[in-house]
TIROFI-178632 format. One record per residue (C-alpha): residue number from 1; residue in one letter; x, y, z. Coordinates in Angstrom, 1 decimal, decimal comma. Each point is the difference from the previous one (the first is absolute). Example, Ala and Ser with C-alpha at 12.3 -4.5 7.8 and 13.67 -1.06 7.14 Angstrom:
2
gunu_vokol_u_v_w
1_a_12,3_-4,5_7,8 $
2_s_1,4_3,4_-0,7 $
# end
This chain:
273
gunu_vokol_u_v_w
1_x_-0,2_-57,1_-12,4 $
2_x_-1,6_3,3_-1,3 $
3_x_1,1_1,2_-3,0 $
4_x_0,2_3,4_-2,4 $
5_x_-1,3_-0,2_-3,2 $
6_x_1,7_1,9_-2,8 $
7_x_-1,5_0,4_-3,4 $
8_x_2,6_0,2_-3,1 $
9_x_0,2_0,8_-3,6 $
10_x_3,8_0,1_-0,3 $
11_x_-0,4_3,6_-0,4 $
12_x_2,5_2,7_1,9 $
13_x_-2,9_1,0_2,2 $
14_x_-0,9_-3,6_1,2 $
15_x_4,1_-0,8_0,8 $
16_x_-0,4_2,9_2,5 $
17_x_-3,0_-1,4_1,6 $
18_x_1,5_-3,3_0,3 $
19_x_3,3_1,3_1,6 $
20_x_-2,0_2,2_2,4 $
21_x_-2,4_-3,2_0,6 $
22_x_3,7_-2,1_0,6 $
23_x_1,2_2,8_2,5 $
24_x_-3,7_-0,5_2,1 $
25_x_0,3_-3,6_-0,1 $
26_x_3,4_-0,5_1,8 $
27_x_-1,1_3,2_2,6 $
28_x_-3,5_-2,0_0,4 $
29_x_1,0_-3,5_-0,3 $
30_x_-2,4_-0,8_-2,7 $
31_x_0,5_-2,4_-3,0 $
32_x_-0,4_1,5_-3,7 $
33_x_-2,1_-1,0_-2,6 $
34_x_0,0_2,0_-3,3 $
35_x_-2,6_-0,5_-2,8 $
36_x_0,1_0,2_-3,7 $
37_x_-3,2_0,0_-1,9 $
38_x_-0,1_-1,8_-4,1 $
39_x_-2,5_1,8_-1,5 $
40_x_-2,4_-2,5_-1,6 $
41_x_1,1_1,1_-3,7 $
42_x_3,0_0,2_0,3 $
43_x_1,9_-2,8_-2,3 $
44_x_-2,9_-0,3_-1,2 $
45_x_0,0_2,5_-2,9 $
46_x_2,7_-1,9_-2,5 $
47_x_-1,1_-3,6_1,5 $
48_x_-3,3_-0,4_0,2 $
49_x_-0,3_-3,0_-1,2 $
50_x_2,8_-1,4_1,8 $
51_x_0,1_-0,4_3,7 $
52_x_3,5_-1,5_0,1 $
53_x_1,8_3,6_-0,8 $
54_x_-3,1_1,3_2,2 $
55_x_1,3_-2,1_3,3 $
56_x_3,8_0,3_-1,0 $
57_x_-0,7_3,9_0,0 $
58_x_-1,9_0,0_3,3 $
59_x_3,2_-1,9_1,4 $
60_x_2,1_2,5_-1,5 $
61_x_-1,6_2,4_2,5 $
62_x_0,8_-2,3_3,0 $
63_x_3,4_0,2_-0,7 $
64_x_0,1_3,6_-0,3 $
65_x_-1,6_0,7_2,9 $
66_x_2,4_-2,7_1,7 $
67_x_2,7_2,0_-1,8 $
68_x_-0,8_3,1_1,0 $
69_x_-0,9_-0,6_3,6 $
70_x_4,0_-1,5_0,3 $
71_x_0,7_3,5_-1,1 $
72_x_-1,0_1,3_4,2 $
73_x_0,6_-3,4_1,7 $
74_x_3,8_-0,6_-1,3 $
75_x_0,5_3,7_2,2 $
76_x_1,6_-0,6_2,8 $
77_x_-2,1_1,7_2,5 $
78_x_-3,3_-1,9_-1,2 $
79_x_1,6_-3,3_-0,1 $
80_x_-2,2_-1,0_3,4 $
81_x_-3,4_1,1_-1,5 $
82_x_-1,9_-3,4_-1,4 $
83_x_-1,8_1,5_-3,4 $
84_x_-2,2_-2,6_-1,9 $
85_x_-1,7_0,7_-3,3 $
86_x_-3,2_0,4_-1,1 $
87_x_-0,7_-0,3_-4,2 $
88_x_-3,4_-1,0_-1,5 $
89_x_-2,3_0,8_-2,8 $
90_x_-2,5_2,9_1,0 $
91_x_-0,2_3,7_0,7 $
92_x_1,9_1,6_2,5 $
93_x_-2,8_0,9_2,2 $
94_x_-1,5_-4,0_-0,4 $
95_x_3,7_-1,7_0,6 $
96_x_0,4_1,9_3,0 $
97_x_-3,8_-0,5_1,4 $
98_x_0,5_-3,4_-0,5 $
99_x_3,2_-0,4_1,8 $
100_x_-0,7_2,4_2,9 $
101_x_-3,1_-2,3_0,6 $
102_x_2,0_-3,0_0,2 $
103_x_3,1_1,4_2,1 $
104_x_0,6_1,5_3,5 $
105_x_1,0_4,0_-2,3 $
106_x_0,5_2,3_2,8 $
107_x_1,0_3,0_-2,4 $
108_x_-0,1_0,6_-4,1 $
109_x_2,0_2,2_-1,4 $
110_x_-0,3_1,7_-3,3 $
111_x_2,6_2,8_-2,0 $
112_x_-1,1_3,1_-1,0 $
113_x_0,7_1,1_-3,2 $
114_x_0,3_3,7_1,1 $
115_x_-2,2_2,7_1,5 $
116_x_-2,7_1,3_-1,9 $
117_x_-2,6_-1,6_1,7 $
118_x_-1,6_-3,4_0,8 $
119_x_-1,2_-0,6_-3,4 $
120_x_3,9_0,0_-1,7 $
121_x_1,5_-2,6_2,6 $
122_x_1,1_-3,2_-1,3 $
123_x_-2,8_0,1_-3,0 $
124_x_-3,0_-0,4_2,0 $
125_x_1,0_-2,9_2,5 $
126_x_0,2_1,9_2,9 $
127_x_-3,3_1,8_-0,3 $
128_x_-1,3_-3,6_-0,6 $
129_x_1,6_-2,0_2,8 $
130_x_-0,9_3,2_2,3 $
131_x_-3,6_-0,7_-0,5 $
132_x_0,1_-4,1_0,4 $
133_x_3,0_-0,9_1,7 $
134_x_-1,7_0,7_3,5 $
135_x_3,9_-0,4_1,7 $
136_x_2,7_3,2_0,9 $
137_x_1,2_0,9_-3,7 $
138_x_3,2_1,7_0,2 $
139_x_0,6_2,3_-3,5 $
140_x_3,6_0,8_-0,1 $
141_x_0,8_2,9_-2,3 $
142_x_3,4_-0,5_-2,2 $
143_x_1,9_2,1_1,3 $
144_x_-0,7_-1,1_4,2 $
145_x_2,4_-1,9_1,7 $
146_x_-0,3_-2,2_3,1 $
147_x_0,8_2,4_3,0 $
148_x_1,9_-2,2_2,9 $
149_x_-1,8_2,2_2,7 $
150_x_-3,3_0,7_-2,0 $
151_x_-2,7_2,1_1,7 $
152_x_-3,3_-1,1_-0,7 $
153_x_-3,1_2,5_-0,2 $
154_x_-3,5_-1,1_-0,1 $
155_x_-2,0_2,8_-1,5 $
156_x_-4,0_0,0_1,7 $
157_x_-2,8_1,8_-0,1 $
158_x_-1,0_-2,2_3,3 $
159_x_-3,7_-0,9_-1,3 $
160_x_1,5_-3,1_-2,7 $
161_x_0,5_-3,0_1,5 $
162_x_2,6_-2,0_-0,7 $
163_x_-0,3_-4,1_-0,4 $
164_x_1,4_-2,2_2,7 $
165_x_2,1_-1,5_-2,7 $
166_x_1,9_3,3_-0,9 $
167_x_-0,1_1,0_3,7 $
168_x_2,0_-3,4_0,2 $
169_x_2,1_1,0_-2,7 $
170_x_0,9_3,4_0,5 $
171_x_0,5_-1,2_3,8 $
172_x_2,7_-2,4_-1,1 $
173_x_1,7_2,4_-2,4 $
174_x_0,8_2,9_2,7 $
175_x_0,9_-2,8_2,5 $
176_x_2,5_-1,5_-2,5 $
177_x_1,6_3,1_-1,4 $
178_x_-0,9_2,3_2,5 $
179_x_0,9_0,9_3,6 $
180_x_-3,7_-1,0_0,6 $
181_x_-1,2_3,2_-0,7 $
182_x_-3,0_1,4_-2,7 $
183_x_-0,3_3,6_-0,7 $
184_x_-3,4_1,1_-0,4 $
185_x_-1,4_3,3_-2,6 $
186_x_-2,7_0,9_0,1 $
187_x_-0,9_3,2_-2,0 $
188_x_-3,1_2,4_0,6 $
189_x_-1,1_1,5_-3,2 $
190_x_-0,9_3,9_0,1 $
191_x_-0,2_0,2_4,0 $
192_x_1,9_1,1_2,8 $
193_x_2,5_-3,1_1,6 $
194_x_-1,9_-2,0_2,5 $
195_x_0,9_-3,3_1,4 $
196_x_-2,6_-3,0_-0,1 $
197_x_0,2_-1,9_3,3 $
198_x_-2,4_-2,4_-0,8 $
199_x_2,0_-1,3_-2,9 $
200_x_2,4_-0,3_1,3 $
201_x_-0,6_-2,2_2,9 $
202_x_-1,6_-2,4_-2,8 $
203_x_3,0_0,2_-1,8 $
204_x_2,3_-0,6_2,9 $
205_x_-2,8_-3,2_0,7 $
206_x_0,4_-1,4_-3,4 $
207_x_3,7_0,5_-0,4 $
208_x_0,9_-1,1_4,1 $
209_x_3,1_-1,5_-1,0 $
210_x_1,8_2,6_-1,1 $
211_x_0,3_4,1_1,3 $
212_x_-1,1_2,5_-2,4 $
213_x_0,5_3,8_0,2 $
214_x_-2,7_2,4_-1,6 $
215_x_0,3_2,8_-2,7 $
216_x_-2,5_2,5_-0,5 $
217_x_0,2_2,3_-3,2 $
218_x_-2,6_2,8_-1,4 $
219_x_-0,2_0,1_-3,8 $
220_x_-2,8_1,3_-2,8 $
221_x_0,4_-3,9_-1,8 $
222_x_0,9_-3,3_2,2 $
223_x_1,8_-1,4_-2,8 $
224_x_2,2_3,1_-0,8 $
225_x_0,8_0,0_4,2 $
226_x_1,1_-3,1_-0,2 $
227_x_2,1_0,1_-2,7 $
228_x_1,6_3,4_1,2 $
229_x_0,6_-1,9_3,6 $
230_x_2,0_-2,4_-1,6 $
231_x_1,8_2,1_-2,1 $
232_x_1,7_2,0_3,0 $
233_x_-0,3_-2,4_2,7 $
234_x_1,6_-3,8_0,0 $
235_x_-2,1_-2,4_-1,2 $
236_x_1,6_-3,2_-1,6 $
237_x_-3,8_-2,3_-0,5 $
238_x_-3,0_1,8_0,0 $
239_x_-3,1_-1,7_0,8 $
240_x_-3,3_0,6_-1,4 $
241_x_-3,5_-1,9_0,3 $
242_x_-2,0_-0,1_-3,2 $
243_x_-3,7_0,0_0,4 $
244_x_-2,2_1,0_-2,9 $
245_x_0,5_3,5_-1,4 $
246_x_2,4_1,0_3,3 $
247_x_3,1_1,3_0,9 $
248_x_2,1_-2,1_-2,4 $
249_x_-1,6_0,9_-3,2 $
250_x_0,3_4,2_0,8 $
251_x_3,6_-0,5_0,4 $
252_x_0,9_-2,4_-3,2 $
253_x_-2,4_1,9_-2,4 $
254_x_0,8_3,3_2,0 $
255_x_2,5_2,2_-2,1 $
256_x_2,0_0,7_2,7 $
257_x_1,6_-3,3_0,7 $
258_x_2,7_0,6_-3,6 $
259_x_1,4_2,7_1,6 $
260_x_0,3_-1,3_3,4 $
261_x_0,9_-3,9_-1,1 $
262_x_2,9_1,3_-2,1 $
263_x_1,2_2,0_2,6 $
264_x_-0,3_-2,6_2,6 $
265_x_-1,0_-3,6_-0,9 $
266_x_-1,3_-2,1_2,5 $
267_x_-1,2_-3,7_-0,3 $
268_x_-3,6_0,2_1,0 $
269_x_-1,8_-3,4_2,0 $
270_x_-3,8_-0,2_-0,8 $
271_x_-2,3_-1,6_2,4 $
272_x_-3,4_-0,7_-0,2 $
273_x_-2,8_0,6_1,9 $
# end
């Protein structure tokens, strides 16, 4: 079965992640696995010379993350979601390659410490995973909450591609949370509205299981359009392709997005291209 990936640190910010990652699980019918990464010093620092208190702390770690998984799964209304766990030696980032390699990870999700930009979200995991985690990355900020009817936007500028993976993935998510439907934005920096025909139809071609409905928007930035959209207008997962120096990065490093997130904070899906 496919599953969602959550990352954890035990930290406030992560326990949101995993219950919104819980709340998509039972809507999707997915299986969880959550992963705690040991970093390779720790333990090591008063013991190292002795690798039996080095092994005793690194199952210490097991059975807090066993612990504090119990803390979601004795709840009631995630009693039906299967959640495994994931604890090894290694970086974040490497833990996580490693296991998305060897399992059938249809989603990762990741916390976000706040909103002052990409480079302040859960240390600098996200940016990280982002760039090599080549599956849908969904960043949940801490203060979002699974919405039971979500609506789904997929922000484009129509010329990015997005990989048959995350086409797969994204497909999936609206079709499982969703009434089947993907709302498209596409926003048109410094110019008068005009509609783009021809993206559309290879849009509607690469997503042809699912309808989508298209927004057109004029701003002076792309990234400050979007944000403003979502601000006003109901958006519960934004969607965003990264490709080099695109879209994505504007937004996160734009200085916009505080006053925006903090006034409306969305959980925001990353795909790649």
């Amino acid at each position: 079965m496919k599953q969602i990936l959550v990352a954890t640190d035990f930290s406030v910010c992560a326990s949101n992640a995993m219950e919104y990652a819980l709340h998509l699980a039972k809507k999707l019918d997915r299986t969880v696995a959550v992963v705690h990464a040991i970093g390779a010093n720790e333990g090591v620092e008063n013991n190292i010379l002795n690798a039996f208190y080095i092994k005793e702390y690194q199952e210490s770690k097991k059975g807090a993350l066993s612990k504090w998984i119990s803390t979601f799964t004795d709840k009631e209304e995630f009693r039906g979601v299967t959640v495994q766990t994931v604890c090894e030696v290694g970086s974040v980032s490497g833990v996580i390659s490693k296991y998305v390699s060897e399992n059938p990870v249809e989603i990762l999700v990741m916390g976000m410490v706040g909103s002052s930009g990409i480079t302040d979200i859960f240390g600098s995991n996200v940016h990280t995973m982002i760039s090599k985690a080549l599956l849908p990355t969904l960043i949940v900020p801490i203060g979002t909450k699974f919405e039971k009817t979500p609506v789904i936007t997929l922000a484009t500028d129509f010329e990015t591609k997005i990989s048959e993976q995350d086409v797969a993935g994204l497909t999936g998510l609206v079709q499982g949370i969703d009434d089947n439907r993907l709302q498209v934005l596409n926003v048109i920096e410094g110019n008068a509205w005009r509609s783009n025909e021809k993206g559309e139809q290879e849009l509607r071609q690469l997503f042809n299981e699912i309808a989508l409905s298209f927004v057109y928007i004029s701003e002076e930035s792309a990234g400050e359009g979007i944000l403003n959209f979502i601000s006003s207008n109901n958006t519960s997962i934004l969607c965003l392709v990264k490709h080099h120096h695109n879209i994505i990065y504007r937004i996160f490093n734009s200085s916009t997005v505080n006053k925006v997130l903090s006034k409306s904070i969305k959980a925001i899906l990353v795909l790649h291209a």
